[in-house]
C-alpha positions in Angstrom: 16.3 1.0 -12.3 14.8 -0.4 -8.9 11.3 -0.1 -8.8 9.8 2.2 -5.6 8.0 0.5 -2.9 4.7 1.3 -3.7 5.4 -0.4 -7.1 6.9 -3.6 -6.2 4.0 -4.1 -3.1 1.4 -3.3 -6.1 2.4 -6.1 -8.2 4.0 -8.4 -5.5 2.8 -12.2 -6.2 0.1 -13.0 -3.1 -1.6 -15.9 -1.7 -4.9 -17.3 -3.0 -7.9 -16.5 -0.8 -8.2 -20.1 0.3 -4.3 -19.9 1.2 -5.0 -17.1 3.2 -8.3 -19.0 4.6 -6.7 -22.1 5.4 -3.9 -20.1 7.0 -0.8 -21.9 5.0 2.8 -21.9 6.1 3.3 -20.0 3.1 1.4 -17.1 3.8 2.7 -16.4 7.1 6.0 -16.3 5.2 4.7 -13.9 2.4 3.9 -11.4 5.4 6.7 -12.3 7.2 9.0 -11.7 4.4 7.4 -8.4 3.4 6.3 -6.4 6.2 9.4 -4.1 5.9 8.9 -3.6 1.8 4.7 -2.8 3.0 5.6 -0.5 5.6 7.7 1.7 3.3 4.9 1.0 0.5 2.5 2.7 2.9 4.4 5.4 3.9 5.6 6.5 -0.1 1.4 5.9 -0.8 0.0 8.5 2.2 3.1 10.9 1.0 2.2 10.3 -3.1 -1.9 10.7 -2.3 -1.2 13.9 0.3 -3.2 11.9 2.9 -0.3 12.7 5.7 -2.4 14.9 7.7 -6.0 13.9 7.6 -6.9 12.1 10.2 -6.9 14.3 13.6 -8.8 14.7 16.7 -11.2 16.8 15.1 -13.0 13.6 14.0 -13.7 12.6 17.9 -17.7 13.6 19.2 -17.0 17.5 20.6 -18.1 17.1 24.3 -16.1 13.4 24.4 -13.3 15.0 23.1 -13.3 18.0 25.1 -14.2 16.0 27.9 -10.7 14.0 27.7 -8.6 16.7 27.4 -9.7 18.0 30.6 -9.3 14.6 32.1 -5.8 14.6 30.9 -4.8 18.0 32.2 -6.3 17.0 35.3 -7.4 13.6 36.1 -9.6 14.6 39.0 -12.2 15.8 36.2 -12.7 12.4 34.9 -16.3 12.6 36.0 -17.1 14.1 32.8 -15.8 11.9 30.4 -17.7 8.7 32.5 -20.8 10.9 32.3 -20.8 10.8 28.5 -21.5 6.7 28.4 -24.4 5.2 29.0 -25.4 1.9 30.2 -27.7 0.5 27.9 -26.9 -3.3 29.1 -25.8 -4.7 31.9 -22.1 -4.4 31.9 -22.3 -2.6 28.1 -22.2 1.0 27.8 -22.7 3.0 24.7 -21.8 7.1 23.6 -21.1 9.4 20.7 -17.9 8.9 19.9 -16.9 10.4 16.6 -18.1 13.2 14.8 -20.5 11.8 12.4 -20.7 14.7 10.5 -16.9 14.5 9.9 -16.9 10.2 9.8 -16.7 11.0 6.3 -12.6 11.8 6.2 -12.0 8.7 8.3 -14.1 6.4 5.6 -12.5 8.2 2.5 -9.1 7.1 3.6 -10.2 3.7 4.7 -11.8 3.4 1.1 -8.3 4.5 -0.6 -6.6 2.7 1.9 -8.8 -0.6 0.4 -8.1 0.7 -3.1 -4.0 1.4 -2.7 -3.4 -2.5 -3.8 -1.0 -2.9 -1.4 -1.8 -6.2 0.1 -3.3 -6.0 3.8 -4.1 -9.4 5.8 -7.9 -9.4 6.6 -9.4 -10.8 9.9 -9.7 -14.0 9.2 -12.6 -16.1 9.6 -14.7 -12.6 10.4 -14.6 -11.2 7.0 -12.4 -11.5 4.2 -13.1 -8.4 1.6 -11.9 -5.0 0.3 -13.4 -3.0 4.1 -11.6 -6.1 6.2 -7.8 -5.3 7.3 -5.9 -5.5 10.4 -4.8 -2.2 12.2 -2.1 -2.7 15.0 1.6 -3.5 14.5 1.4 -6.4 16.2 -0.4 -8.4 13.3 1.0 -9.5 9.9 -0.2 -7.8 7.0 -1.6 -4.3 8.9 -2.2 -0.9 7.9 0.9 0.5 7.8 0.3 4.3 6.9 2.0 6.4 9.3 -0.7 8.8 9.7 -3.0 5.7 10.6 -1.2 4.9 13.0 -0.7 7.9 14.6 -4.2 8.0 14.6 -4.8 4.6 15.9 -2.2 4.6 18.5 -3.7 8.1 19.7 -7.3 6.7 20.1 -6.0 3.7 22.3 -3.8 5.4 24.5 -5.9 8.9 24.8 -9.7 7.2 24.8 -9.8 3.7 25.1 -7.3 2.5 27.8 -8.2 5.2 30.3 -12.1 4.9 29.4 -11.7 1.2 30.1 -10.1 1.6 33.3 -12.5 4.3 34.4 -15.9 1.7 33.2 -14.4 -1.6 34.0 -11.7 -0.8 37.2 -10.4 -4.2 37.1 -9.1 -4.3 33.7 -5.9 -2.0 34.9 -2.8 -4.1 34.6 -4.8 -6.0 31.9 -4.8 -3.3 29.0 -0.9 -3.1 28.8 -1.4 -4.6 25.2 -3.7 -3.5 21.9 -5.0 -5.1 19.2 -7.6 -3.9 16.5 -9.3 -4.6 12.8 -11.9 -3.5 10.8 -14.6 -5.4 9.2 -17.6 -4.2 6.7 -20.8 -6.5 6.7 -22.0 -6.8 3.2 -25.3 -8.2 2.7 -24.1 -10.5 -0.2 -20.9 -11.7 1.3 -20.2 -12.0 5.3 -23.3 -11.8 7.3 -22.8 -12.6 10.9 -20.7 -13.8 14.0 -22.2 -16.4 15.9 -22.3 -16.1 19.9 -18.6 -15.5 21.3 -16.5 -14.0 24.0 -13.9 -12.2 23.1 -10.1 -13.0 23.7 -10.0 -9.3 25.4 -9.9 -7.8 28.8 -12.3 -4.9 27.0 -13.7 -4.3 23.9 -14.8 -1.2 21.8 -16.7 -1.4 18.8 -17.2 1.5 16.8 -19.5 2.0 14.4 -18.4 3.7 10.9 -21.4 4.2 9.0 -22.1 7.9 7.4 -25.9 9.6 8.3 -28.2 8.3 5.6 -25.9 5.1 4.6 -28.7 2.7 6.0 -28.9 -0.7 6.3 -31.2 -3.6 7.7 -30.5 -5.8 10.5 -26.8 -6.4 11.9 -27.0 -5.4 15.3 -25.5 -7.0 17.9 -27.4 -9.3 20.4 -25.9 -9.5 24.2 -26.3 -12.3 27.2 -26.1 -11.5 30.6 -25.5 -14.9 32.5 -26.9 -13.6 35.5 -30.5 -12.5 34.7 -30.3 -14.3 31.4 -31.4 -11.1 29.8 -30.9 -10.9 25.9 -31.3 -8.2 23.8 -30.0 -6.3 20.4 -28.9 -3.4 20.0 -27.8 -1.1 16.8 -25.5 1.5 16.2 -26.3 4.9 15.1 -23.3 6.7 12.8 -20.0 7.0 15.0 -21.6 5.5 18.1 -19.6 3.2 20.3 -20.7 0.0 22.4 -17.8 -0.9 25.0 -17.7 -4.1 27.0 -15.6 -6.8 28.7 -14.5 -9.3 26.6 -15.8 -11.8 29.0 -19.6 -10.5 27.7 -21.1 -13.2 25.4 -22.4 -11.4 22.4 -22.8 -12.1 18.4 -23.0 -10.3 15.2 -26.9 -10.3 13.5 -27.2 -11.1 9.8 -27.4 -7.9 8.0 -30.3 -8.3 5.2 -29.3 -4.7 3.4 -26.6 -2.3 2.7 -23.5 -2.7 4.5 -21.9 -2.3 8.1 -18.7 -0.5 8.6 -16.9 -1.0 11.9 -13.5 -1.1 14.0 -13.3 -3.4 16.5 -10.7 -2.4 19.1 -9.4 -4.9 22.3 -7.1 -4.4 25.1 -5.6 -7.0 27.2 -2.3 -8.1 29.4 1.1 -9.2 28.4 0.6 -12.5 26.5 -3.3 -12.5 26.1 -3.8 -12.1 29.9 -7.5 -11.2 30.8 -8.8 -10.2 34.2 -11.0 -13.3 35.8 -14.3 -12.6 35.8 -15.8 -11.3 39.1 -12.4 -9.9 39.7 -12.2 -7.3 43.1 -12.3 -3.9 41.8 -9.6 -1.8 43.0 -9.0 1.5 43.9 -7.0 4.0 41.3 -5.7 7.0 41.4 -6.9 9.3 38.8 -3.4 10.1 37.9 -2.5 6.6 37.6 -5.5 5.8 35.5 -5.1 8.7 33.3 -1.3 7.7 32.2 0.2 5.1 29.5 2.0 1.6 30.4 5.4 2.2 29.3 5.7 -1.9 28.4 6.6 -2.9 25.2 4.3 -4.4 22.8 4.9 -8.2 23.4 4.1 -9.0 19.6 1.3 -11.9 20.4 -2.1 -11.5 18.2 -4.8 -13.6 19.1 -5.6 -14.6 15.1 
């Protein structure tokens, strides 16, 4: 009898952490090899668990997601949805973003995502444990569930790209592409990120963590090169920070509990970013409130 999907990802051979680390020619080919038998893995696990319907827009803040909608129906109320963010750093703006009340579907099926033991490709060199996993298409090993995706491709196209465009003007023509993983900080394993830019035209980082499920340290510290201005800030459950790539920022150590985040970029065909300083130009609403029809061009950048 051939064994299901689901069964023969479960107990699939896979490549030592310090394969996976060291980023052998052997584990490209194990994801290689076996992205169709994951894909249909995922799809036979969200079917056998019942999770093909949980995650919807109901887990978006209320007024941000009622906010888009009108935006979408009629791109000349966009006003609304850019009044919702807040600049709480030069060239970093911050809002509500999901429900945290209802954060708690999203992280149940992230945790029984972790626990399906189908094998998922982590971030590497950011964090390599049972939160970490890679979310778009475009990257070996991702999160495959087709309700995840839905999900995910929903929050880029909907929120992200046109929130980008409407913050950060001359990122438009340089958000064709997406790319996206999750980390968790644990106190006793990964830490922190050292100062970096990112390889983005924007970034949004969103922060997971359930009201109550503190933890110490582990916010993220910004530079502004022209005042030389540095400061920290932290995330409150299912607030966002968004940013150009281009912003020099790093990770805090985190000295209790853990951090649970997605980290979501957007950038051009082939990795390309706008330069910085870039003109910005003028958009029509309509034409800001629409979706590239351009084909993903299947380059991750790690």
């Amino acid at each position: 009898m051939t064994l299901q999907s689901l069964e023969r990802a479960r107990t699939i051979e896979r490549p030592t952490r310090e394969a996976q680390l060291q980023r052998a020619p052997s584990v490209q080919h194990f994801w290689d090899q076996n992205t169709r038998l994951f894909e249909a893995a995922w799809a036979e696990w969200e079917t056998d668990t019942d999770r093909a319907s949980v995650l919807d827009e109901s887990l978006f803040d209320a007024k941000l997601r009622t906010a888009v909608a009108q935006a979408w129906a009629d791109p000349t109320k966009e006003g609304a949805v850019k009044n919702q963010w807040k600049e709480v750093f030069p060239g970093v703006y911050e809002t509500q973003f999901f429900d945290p009340e209802k954060l708690i579907v999203l992280r149940d099926y992230m945790a029984a995502a972790a626990d399906a033991e189908i094998p998922v490709r982590p971030p590497y060199g950011i964090s390599l444990n049972r939160g970490g996993a890679m979310l778009d298409p475009r990257s070996q090993g991702y999160l495959a569930a087709p309700n995840f995706q839905t999900f995910y491709r929903n929050l880029m196209d909907a929120y992200m790209r046109p929130i980008s465009r409407l913050l950060f003007p001359d990122v438009m023509g340089y958000d064709t592409q997406t790319f996206g993983f999750s980390i968790q900080w644990q106190a006793d394993a990964d830490t922190s990120l050292r100062a970096h830019t990112d390889a983005s035209s924007v970034t949004l980082n969103l922060n997971l963590n359930l009201p109550g499920e503190e933890f110490s340290g582990s916010g993220v510290r910004f530079f502004d090169h022209a005042t030389r201005k540095i400061e920290e800030l932290t995330f409150a459950p299912g607030t966002a920070l968004i940013h150009h790539g281009s912003v020099p920022h790093e990770s805090m150590p985190i000295t209790a509990g853990e951090r649970s985040n997605f980290v979501l970029w957007l950038y051009g065909n082939h990795g390309q970013v706008p330069a910085p300083g870039s003109p910005h130009p003028v958009i029509d609403p309509k034409e800001r409130w629409s979706i590239p029809n351009v084909p993903s061009d299947g380059f991750a950048p790690f």
